[in-house]
N, C-alpha and C positions, 0 to 999 in steps of 0.2 A: 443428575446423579451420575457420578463415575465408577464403573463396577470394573476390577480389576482383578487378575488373581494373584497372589501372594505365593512367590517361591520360596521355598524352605531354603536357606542358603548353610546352616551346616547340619550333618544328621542328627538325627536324635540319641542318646545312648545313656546307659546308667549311668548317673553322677551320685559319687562315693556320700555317705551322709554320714558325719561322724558322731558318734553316742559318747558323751564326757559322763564315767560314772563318780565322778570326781566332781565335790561342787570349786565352781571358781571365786576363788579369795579375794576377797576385796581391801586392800590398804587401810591401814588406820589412818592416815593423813592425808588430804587432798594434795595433788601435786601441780604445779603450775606449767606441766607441758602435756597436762589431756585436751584433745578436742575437743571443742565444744561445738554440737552442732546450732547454726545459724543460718538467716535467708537474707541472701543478697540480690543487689539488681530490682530492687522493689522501687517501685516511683511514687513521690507524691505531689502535689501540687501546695507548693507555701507553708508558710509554719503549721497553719492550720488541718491541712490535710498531713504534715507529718504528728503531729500531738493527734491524731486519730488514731494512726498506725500505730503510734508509740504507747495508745492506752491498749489496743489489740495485743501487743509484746508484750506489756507488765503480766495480765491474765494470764500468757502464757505460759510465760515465766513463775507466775504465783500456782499456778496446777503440778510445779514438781518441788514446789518448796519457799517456804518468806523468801521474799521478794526486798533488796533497797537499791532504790533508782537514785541516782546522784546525776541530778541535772546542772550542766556546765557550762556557761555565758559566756560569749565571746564580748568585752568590754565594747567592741566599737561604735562610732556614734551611728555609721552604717546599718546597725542592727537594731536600733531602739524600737522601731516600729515592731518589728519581730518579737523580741522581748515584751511588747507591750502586748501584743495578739495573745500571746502564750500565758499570759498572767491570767485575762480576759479565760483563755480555754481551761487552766488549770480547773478551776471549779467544774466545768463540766467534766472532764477526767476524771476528776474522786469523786464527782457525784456518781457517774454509771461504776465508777468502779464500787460503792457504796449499796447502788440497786442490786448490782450480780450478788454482792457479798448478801444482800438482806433477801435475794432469793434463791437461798440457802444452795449455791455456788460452791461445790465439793472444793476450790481449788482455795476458801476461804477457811471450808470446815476445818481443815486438816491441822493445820496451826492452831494452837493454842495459846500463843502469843499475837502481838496485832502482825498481821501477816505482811502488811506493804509499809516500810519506813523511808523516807525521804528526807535530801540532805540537797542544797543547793552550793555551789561554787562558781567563782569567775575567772576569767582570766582578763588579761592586755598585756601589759610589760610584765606585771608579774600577777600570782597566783594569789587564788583568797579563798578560804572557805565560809560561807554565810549563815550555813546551820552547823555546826561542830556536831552535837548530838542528834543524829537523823529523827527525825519525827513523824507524824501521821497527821498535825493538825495543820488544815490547810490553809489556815491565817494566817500562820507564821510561814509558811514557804513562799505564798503570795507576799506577802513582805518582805522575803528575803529577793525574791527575784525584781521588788519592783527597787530595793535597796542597791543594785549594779548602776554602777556608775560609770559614765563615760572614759574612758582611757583618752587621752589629749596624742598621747605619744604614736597611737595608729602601730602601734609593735602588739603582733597577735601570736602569741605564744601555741601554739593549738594545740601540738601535739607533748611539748612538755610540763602544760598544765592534765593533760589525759593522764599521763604517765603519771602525777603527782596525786590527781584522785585514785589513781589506783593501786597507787602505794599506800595511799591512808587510810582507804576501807578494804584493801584486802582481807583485812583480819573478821570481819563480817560474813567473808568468803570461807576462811581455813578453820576458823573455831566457833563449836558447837553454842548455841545452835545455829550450823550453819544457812548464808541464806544466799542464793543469787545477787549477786550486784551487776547493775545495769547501769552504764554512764551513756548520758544521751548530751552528745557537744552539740550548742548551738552555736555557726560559725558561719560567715558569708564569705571565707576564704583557707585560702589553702596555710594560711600561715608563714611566719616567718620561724 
């Protein structure tokens, strides 16, 4: 044990505390240059420990409001194995996320619509989306994700397939009722 003592390095003094007798206004329209906070620098090991993490996130996210995840595939044949993992975890994912909600999980109460919808997409040369209308039944996502097909051409678009999901579920984002949208790219490079 190392016992040490602790110098004070600046004094102590009143720090001003200011009282708003005014409440603060909050905009009628969401706007696309608020912060959002987020946690970076997190490690996982393999697809499987990131669909952990990633079902950890979605909760999170569903405790301030619906939730829709747009999960996004990198075409290449590089990644089939990943893709195939990730099909295999889905089930486990909605299933825990199924128990939270069935033990009566305030972050599920609160909605009165189905609170977490999902929408799969791919990329390679070019972009695709494989649920159009995000859903909650997990057959069809697991069919949608085992539906990604190999790209031949090895052109990994990454970043403006990203850009592309989030131009077409924005509006899931800016009108009522609104919901968090979470795109989670699955991708074994940095892109072309």
């Amino acid at each position: 044990e190392i016992v040490f003592d602790v110098k004070l390095e600046t004094p102590l003094g009143d720090i001003p505390v200011i009282e708003f007798d005014n409440p603060i206004l909050e905009a009628t329209e969401f706007t696309e240059d608020v912060a959002i906070k987020g946690e970076g620098s997190v490690g996982t090991m393999g697809a499987a420990g990131a669909i952990d993490r990633i079902t950890n996130e979605i909760l999170l996210s569903l405790e301030q409001r619906p939730t829709l995840v747009v999960w996004l595939f990198d075409q290449s044949a590089s990644l089939q194995r990943q893709r195939d993992q990730v099909v295999k975890r889905f089930q486990r994912v909605y299933k825990e996320l199924g128990i939270i909600e069935s033990y009566d999980n305030p972050a599920f109460k609160r909605h009165k619509n189905k609170p977490l919808l999902t929408s799969v997409a791919s990329f390679g040369k070019q972009f695709q989306v494989l649920i159009e209308k995000p859903t909650d039944d997990i057959e069809v996502i697991q069919e949608a994700v085992q539906a990604v097909e190999n790209d031949p051409t090895g052109t990994e678009n990454v970043f403006s397939a990203t850009t592309q999901v989030a131009r077409d579920f924005r509006h899931y984002r800016l009108k009522a009722p609104r919901r968090n949208v979470m795109i989670v790219v699955f991708t074994d490079e940095a892109g072309d």
